[in-house]
Backbone bond lengths (Angstrom), bond angles and torsions (degrees), N, CA, C in turn:
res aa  C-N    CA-C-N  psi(-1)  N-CA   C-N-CA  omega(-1)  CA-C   N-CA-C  phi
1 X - - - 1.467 - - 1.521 109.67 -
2 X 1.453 124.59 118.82 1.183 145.67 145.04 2.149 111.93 -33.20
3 X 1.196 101.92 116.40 1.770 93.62 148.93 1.387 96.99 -174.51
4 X 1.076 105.26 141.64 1.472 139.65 -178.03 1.586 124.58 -108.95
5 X 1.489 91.74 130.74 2.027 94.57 172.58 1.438 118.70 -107.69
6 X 1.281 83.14 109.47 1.849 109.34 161.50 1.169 117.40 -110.79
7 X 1.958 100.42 99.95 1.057 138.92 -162.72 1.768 114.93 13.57
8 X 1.043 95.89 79.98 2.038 133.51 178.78 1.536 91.95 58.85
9 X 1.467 139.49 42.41 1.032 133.92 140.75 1.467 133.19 -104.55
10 X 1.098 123.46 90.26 1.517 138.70 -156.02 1.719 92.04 -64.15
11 X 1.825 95.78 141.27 1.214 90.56 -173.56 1.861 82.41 -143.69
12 X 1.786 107.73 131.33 1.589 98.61 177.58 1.196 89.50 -106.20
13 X 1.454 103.93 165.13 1.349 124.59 -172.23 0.933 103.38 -142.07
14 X 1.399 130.58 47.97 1.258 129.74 -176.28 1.826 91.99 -117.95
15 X 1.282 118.85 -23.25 1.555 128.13 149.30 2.001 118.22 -89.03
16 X 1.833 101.21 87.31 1.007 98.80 178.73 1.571 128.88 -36.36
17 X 1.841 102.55 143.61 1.626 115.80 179.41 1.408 102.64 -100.02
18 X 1.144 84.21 169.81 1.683 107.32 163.43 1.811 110.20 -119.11
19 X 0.906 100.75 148.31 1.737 114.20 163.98 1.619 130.16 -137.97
20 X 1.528 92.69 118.99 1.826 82.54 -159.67 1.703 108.22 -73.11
21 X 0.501 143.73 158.01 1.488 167.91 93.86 1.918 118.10 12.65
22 X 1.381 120.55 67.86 1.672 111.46 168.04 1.584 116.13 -121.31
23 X 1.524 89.96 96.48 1.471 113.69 -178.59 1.923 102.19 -68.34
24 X 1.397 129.60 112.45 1.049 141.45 175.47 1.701 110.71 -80.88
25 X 1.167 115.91 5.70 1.890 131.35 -165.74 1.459 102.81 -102.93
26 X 1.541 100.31 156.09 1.687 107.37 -157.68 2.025 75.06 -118.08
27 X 1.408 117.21 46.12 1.965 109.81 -173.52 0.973 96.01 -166.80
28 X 1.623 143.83 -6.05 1.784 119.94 -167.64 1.408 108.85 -78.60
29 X 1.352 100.95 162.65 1.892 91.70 -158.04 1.739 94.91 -71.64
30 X 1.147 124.12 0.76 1.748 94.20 177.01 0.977 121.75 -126.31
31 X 2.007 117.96 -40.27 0.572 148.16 178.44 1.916 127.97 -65.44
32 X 1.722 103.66 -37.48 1.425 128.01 -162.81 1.612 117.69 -27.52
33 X 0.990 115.06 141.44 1.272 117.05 -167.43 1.849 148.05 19.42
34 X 1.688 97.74 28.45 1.449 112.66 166.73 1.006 142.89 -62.13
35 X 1.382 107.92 -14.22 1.461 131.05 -170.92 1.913 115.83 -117.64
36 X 1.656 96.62 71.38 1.593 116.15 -157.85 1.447 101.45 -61.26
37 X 1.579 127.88 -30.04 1.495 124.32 -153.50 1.449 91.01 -160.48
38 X 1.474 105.42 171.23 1.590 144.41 169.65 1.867 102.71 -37.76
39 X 1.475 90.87 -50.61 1.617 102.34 -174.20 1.881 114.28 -50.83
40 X 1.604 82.43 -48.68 1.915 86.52 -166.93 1.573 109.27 -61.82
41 X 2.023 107.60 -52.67 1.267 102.96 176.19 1.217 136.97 -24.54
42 X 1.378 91.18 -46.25 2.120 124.31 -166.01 1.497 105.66 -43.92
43 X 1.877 85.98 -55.18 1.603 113.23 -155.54 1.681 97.49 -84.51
44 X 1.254 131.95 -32.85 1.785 127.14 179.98 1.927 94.54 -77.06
45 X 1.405 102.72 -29.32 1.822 81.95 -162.22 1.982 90.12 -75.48
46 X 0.918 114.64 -44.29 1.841 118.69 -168.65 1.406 103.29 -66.02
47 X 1.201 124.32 -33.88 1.372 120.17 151.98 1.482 136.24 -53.29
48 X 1.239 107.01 -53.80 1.521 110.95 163.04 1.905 108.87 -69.02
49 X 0.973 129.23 -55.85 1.490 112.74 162.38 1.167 122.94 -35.13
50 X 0.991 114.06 -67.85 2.255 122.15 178.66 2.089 93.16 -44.74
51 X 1.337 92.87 -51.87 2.012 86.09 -177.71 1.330 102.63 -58.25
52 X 1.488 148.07 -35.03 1.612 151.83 -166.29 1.552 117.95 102.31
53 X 1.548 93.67 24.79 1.863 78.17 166.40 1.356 90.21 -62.78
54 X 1.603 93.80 155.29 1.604 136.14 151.19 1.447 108.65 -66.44
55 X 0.785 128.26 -54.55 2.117 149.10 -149.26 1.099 97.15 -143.73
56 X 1.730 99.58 132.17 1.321 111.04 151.85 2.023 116.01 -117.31
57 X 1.372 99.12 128.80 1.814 101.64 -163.54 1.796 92.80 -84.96
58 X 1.177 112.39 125.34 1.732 105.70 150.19 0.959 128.04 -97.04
59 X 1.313 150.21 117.85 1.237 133.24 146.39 1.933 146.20 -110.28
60 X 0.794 133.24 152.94 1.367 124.84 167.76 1.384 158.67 -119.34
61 X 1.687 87.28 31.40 1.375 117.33 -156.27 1.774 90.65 -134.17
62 X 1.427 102.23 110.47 1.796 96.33 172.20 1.318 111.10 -81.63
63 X 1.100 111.87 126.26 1.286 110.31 -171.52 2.133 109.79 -121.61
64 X 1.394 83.24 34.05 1.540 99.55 155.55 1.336 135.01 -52.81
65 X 1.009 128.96 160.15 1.756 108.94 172.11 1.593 88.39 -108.77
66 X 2.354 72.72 130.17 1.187 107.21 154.47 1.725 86.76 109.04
67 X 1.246 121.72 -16.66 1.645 121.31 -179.81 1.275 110.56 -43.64
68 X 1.709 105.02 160.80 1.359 111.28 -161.17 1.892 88.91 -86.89
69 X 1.270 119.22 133.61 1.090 120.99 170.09 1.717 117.31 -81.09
70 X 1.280 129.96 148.22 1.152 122.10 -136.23 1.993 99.50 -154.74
71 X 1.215 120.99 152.48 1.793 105.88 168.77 0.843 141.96 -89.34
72 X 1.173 146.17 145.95 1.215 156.47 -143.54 1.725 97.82 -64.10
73 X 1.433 112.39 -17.53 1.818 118.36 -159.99 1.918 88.86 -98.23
74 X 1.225 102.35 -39.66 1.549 105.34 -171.99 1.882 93.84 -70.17
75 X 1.338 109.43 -74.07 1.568 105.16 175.57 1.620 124.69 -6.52
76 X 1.541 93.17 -61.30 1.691 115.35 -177.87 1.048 101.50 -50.32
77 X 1.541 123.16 -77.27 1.410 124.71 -163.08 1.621 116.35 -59.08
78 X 0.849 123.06 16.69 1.422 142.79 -174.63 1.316 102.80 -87.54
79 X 1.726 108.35 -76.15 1.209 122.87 -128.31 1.490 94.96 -121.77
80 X 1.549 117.61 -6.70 1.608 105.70 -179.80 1.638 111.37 -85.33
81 X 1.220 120.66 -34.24 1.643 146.79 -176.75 2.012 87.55 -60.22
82 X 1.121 112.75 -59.96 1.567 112.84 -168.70 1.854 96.14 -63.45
83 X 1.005 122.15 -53.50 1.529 130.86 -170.30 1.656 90.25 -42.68
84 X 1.076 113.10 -72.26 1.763 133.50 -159.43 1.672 92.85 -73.66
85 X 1.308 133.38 -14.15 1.285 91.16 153.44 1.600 115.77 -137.65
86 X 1.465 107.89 30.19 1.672 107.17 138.05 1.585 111.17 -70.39
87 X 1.427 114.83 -70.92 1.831 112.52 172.15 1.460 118.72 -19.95
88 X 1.411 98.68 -45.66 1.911 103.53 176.70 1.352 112.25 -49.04
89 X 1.665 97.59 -70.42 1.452 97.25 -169.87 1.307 135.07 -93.83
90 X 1.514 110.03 -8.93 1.706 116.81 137.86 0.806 125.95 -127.35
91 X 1.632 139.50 109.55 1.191 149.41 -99.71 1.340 94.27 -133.06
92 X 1.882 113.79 -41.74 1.568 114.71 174.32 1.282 108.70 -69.70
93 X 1.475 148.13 -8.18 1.188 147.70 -122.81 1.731 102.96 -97.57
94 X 1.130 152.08 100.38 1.385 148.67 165.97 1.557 126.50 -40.45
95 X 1.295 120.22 74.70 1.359 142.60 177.27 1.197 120.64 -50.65
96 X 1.743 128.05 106.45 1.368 107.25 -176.59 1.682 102.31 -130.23
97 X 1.657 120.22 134.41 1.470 104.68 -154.34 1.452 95.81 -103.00
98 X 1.506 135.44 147.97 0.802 142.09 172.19 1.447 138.87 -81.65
99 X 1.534 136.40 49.16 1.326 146.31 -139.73 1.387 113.38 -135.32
100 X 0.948 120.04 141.38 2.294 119.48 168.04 1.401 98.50 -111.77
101 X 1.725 121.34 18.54 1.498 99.79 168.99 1.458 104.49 -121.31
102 X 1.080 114.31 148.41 1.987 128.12 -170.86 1.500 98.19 -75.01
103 X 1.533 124.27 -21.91 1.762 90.34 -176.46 1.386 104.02 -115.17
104 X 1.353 132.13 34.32 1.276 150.70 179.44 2.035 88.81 -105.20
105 X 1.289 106.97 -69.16 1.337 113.95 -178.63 1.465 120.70 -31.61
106 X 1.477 96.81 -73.20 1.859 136.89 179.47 1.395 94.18 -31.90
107 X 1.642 106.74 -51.12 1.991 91.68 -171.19 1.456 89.32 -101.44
108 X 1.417 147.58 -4.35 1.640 114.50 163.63 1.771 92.01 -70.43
109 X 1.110 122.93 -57.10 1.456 100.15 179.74 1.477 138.34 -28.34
110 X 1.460 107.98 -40.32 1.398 116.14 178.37 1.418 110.53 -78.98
111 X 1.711 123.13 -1.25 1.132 151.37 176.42 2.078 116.26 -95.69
112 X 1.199 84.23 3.86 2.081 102.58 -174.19 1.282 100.69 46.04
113 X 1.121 127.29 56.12 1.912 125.43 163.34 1.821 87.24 -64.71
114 X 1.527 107.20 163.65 1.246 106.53 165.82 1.362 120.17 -118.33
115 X 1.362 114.54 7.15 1.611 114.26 -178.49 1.368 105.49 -156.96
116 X 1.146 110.28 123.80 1.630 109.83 172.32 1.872 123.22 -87.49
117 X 1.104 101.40 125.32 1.530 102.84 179.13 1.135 133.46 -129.63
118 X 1.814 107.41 103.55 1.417 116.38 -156.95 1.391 99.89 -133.55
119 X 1.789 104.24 135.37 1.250 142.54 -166.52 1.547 112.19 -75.06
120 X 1.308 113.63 -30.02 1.726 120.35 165.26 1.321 114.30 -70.05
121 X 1.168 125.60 -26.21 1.273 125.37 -133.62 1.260 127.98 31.93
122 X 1.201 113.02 60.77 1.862 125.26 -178.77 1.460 107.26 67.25
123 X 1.655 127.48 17.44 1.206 109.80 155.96 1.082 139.41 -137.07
124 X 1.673 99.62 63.53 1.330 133.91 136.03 1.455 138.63 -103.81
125 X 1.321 102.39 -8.03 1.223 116.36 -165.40 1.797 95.73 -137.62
126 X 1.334 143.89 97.17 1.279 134.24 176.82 1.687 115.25 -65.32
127 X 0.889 94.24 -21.84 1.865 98.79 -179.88 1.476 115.16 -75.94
128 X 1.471 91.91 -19.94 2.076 86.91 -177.14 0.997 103.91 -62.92
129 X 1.178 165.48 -101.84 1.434 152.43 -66.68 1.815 83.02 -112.93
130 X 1.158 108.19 -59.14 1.883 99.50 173.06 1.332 113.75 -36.08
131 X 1.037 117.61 -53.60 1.981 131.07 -178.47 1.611 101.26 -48.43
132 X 1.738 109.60 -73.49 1.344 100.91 -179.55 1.217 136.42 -64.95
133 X 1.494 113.34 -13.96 1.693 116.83 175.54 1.592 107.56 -94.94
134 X 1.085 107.48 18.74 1.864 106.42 159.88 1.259 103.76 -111.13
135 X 1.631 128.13 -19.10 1.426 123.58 -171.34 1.693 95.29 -94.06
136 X 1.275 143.95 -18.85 0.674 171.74 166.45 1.639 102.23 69.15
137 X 1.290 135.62 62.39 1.235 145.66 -154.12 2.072 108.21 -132.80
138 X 0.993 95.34 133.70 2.027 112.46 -165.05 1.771 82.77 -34.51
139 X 1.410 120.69 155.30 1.216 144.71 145.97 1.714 135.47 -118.02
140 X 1.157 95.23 102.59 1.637 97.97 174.47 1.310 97.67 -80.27
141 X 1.439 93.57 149.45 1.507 114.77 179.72 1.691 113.92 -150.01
142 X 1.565 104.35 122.87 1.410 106.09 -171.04 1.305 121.36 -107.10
143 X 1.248 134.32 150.52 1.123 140.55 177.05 2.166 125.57 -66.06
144 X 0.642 98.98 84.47 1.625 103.53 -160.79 1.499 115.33 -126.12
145 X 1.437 134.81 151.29 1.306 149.81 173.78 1.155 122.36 -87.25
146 X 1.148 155.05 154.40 1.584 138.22 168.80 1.515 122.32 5.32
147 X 1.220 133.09 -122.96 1.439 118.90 -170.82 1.188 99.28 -124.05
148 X 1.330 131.50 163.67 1.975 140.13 143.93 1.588 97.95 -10.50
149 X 1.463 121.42 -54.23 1.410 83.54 -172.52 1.368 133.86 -109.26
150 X 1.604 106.22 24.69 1.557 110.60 166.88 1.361 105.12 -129.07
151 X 1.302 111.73 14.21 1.711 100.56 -176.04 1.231 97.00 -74.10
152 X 1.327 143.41 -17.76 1.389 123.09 179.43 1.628 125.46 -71.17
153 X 1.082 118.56 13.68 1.060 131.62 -146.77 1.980 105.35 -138.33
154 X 1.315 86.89 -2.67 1.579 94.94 -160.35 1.455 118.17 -135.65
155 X 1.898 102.38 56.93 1.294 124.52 -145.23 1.492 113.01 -120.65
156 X 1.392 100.48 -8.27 1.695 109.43 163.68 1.625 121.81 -67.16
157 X 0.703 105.85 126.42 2.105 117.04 176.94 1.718 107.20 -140.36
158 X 1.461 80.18 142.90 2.079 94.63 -178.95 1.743 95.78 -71.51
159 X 1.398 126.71 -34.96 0.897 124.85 -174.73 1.663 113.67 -165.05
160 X 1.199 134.24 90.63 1.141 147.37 -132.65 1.914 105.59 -50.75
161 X 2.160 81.95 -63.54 1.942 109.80 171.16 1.643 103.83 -27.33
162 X 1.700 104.51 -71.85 1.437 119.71 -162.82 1.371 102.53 -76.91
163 X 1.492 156.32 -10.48 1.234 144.81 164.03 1.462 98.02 -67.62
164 X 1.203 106.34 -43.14 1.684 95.12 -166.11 1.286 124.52 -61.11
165 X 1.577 108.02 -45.91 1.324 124.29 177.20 1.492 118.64 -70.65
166 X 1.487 117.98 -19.73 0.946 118.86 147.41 2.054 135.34 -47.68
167 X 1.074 69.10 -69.07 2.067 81.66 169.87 1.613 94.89 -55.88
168 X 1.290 117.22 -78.65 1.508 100.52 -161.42 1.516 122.11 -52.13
169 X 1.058 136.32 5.17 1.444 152.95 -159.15 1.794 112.44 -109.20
170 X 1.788 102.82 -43.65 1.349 115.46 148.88 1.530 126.77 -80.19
171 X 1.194 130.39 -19.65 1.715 131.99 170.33 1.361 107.28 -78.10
172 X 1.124 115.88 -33.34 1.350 123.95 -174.71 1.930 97.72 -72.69
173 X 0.938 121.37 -61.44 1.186 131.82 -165.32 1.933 110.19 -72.96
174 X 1.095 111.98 -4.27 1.322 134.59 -154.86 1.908 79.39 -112.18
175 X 1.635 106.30 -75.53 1.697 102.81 179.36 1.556 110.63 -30.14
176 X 1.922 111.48 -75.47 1.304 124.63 -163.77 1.527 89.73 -36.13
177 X 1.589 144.76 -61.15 1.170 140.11 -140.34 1.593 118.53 -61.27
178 X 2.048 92.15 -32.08 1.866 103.51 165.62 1.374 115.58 -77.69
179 X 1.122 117.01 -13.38 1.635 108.40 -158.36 1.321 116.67 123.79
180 X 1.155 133.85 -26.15 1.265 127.19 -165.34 1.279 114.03 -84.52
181 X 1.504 106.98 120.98 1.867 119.39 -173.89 1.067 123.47 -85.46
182 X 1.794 109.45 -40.39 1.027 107.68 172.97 1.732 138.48 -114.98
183 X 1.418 109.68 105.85 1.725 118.01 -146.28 1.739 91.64 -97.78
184 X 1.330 112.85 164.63 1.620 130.85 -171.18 1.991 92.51 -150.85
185 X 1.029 89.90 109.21 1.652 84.32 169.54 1.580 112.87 -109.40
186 X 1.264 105.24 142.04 1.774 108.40 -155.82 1.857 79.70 -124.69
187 X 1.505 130.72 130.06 1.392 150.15 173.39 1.540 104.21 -57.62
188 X 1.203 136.62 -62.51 1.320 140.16 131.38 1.625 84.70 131.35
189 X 1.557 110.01 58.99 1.706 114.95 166.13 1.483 116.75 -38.47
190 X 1.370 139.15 130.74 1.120 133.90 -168.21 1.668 122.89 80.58
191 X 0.912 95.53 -12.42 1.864 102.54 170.48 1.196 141.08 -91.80
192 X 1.404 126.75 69.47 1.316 131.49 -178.68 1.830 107.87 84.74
193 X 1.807 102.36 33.30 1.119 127.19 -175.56 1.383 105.10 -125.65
194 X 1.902 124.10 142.96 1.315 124.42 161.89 1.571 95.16 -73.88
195 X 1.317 98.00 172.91 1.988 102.84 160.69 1.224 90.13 -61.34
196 X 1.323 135.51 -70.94 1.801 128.33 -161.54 1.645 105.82 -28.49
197 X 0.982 116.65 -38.94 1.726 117.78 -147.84 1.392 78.86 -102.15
198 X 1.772 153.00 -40.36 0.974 130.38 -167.14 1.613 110.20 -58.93
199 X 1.388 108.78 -47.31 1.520 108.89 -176.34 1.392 120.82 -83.58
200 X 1.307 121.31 11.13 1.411 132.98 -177.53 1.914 75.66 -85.87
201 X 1.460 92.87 -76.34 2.186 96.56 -173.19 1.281 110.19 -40.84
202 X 1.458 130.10 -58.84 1.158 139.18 152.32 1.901 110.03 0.47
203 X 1.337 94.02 -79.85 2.088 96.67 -174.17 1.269 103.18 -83.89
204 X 1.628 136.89 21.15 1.198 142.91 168.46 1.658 119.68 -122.64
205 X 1.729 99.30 17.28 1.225 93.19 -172.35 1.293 136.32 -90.78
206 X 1.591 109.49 8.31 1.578 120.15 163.84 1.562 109.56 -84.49
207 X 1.208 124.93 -9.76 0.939 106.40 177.86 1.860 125.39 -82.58
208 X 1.443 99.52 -1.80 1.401 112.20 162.45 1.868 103.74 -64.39
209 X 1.187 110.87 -43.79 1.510 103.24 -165.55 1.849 104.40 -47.78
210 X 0.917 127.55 -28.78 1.677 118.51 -167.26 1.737 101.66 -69.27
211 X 1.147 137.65 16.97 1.282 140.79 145.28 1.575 115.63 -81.45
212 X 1.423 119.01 -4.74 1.505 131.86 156.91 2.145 96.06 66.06
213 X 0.935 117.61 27.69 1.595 119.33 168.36 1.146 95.53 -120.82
214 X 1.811 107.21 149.18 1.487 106.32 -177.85 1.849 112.92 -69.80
215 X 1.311 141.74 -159.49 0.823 159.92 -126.85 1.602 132.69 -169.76
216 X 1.564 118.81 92.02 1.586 96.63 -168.60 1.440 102.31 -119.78
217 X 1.185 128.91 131.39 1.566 147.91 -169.37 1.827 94.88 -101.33
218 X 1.247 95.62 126.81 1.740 106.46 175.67 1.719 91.01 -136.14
219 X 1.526 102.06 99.33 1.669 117.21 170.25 1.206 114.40 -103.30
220 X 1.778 118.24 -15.89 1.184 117.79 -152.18 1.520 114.12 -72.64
221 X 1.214 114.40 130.52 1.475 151.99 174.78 1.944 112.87 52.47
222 X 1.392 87.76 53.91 2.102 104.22 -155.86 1.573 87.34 -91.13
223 X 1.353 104.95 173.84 1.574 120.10 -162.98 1.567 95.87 -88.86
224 X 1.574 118.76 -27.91 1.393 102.18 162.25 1.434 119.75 -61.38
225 X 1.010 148.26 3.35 1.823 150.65 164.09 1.592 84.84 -100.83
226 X 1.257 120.58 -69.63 1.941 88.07 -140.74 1.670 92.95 -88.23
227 X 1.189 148.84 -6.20 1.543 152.08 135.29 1.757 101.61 -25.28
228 X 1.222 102.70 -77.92 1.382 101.10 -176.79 1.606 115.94 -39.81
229 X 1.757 108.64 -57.76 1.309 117.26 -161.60 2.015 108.03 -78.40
230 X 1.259 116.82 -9.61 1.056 120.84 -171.28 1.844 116.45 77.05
231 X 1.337 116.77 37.70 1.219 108.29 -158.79 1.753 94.63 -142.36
232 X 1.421 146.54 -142.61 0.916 154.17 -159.09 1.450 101.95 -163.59
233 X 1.551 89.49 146.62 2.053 114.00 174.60 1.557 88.32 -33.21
234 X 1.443 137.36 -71.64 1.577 129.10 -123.85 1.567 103.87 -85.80
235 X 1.385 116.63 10.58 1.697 124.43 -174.25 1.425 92.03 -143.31
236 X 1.498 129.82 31.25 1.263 118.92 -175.79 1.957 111.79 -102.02
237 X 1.542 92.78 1.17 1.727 89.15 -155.27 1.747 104.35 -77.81
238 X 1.417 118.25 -11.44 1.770 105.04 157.75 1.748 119.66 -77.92
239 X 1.293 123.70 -9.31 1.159 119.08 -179.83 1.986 87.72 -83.12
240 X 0.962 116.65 -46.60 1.741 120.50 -143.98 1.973 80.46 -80.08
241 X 1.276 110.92 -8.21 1.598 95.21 -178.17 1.512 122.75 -93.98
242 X 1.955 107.94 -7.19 0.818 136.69 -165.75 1.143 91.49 -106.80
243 X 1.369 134.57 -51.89 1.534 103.06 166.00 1.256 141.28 -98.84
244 X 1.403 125.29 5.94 1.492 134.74 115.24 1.640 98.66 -14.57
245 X 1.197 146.66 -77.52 1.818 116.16 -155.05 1.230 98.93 -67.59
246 X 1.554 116.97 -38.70 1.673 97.59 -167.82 1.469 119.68 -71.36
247 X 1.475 106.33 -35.95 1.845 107.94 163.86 1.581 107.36 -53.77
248 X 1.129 133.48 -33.47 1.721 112.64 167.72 1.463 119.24 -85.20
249 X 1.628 118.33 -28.58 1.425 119.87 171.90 1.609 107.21 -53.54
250 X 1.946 123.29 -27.62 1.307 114.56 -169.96 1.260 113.35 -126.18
251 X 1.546 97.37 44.48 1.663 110.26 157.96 1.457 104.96 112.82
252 X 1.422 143.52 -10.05 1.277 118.97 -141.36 1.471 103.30 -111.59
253 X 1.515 107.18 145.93 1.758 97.58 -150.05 1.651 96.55 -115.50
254 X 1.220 116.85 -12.56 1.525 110.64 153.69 1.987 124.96 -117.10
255 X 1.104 91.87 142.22 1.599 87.16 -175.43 1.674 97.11 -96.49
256 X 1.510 128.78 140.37 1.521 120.74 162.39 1.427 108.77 -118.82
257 X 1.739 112.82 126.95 1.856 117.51 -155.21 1.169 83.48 -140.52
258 X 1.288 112.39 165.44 1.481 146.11 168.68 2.062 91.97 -107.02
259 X 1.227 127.90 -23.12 1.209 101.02 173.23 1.798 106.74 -136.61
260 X 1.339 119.59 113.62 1.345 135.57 -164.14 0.817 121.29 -79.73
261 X 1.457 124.72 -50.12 1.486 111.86 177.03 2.114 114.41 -65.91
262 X 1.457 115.47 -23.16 1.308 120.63 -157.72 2.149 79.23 -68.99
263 X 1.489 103.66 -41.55 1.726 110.50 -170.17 1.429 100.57 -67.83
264 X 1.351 143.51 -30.18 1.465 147.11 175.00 1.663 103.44 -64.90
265 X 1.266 111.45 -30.98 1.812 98.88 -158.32 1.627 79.75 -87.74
266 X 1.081 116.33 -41.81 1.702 107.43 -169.17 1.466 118.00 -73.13
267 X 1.772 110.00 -2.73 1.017 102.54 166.70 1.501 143.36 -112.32
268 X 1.692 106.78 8.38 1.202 156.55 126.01 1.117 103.02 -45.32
269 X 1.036 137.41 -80.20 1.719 115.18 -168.94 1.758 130.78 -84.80
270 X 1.527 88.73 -6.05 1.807 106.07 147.62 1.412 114.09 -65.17
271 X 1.323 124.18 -30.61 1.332 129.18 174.89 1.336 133.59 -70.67
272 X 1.439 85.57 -28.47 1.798 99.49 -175.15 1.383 93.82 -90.45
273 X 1.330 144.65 -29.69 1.102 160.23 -154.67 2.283 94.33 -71.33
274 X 1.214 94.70 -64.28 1.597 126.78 135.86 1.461 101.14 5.07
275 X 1.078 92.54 -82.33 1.697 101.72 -147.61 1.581 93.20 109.14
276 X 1.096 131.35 9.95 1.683 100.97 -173.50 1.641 115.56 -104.62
């Protein structure tokens, strides 16, 4: 059994979550600039709560391929104003910020985010993993190649399975070395991956579990669904629901969506599926 402390709130995960998705960026491939004011945030984060996310992820850095890369000062001002007034106005709400740079983090930290979630896994930023294992707060950590804008480019592997498990085996061991207890490893679909290689990882994705940390799969509305289907991100949410069951049928104990309740019904009937 999985459970995690966000900040002395024990959270098991041995009953898969959800985590919504609030892209603060005027570029993410689906989401980009929908969220004009204070008002919309308000209304997508209370929405996704009332649906049962667990977590809500912010971020402000698209980290699409090919995204416009942006500074660490622009990032901030993004994403600290949204932090401070989700916390405001739901105060119980589980905050997790979305960044690979340490002084974007450092002040959402001083901001009580409760989970940090970074796409390098600290290697882009050498100071993270020191930063988060003094705050002592959950770490996702994703599987990724150079940055958003050359990972496309950076798609050769001796062996896709065993590269991966490789890296996560050293990040992981790299965290434990700062402090950090409690790790989330996210496969990082779309990252320095063809579609071929996503669904190769894809039907190989329990085999991440033998690193014994839970597991969070973020498929939602990725170019592997509407690539495959011939269609686009904004008609993608029956492909991303279809693989939502198989990302929980193959271990993965958080789902991360742009649409929550469609990830709640499928995860309800993953349950019953269960027996539970």
């Amino acid at each position: 059994m999985h459970t995690i402390n966000c900040r002395g709130s024990l959270v098991d995960l041995s009953t898969p979550r959800v985590m919504g998705i609030v892209n603060v960026t005027p570029d993410s491939f689906y989401d980009g600039g929908k969220l004009k004011n204070d008002s919309d945030v308000l209304q997508q984060v209370e929405k996704m709560l009332h649906d049962g996310a667990t977590f809500i992820d912010i971020g402000g850095y698209s980290s699409r391929p090919d995204g416009t890369d942006i500074s660490a000062s622009v990032e901030q001002q993004r994403v600290i104003p949204i932090i401070e007034l989700v916390k405001r106005n739901f105060p119980d709400s589980m905050i997790s910020c979305d960044s690979f740079r340490e002084s974007v983090i450092k002040t959402a930290l001083q901001h009580n985010i409760d989970i940090v979630n970074d796409i390098s896994a600290g290697q882009l930023d050498r100071k993270m993993m020191e930063t988060v294992g003094k705050h002592k707060v959950p770490y996702i950590m994703m599987h990724m190649r150079g940055t958003p804008q050359t990972m496309k480019t950076l798609t050769d592997y001796d062996d896709l399975i065993i590269d991966i498990n490789r890296y996560f085996a050293e990040r992981i061991a790299m965290a434990r070395s700062h402090g950090i207890h409690d790790i989330i490893i996210d496969p990082g679909y779309g990252f320095a991956k063809t579609t071929a290689q996503n669904f190769e990882l894809f039907s190989h994705q329990e085999l991440l579990l033998s690193h014994g940390v839970p597991l969070l799969a973020g498929v939602s509305r990725k170019s592997m669904i509407y690539k495959t289907l011939g269609t686009d991100a904004a008609v993608a949410l029956n492909g991303t629901t279809a693989l939502h069951m198989a990302c929980l049928l193959n271990g993965a104990s958080i789902l991360r969506v742009h649409d929550v309740k469609e990830a709640m019904e499928t995860m309800k009937l993953y349950q019953a599926l269960q027996g539970k």
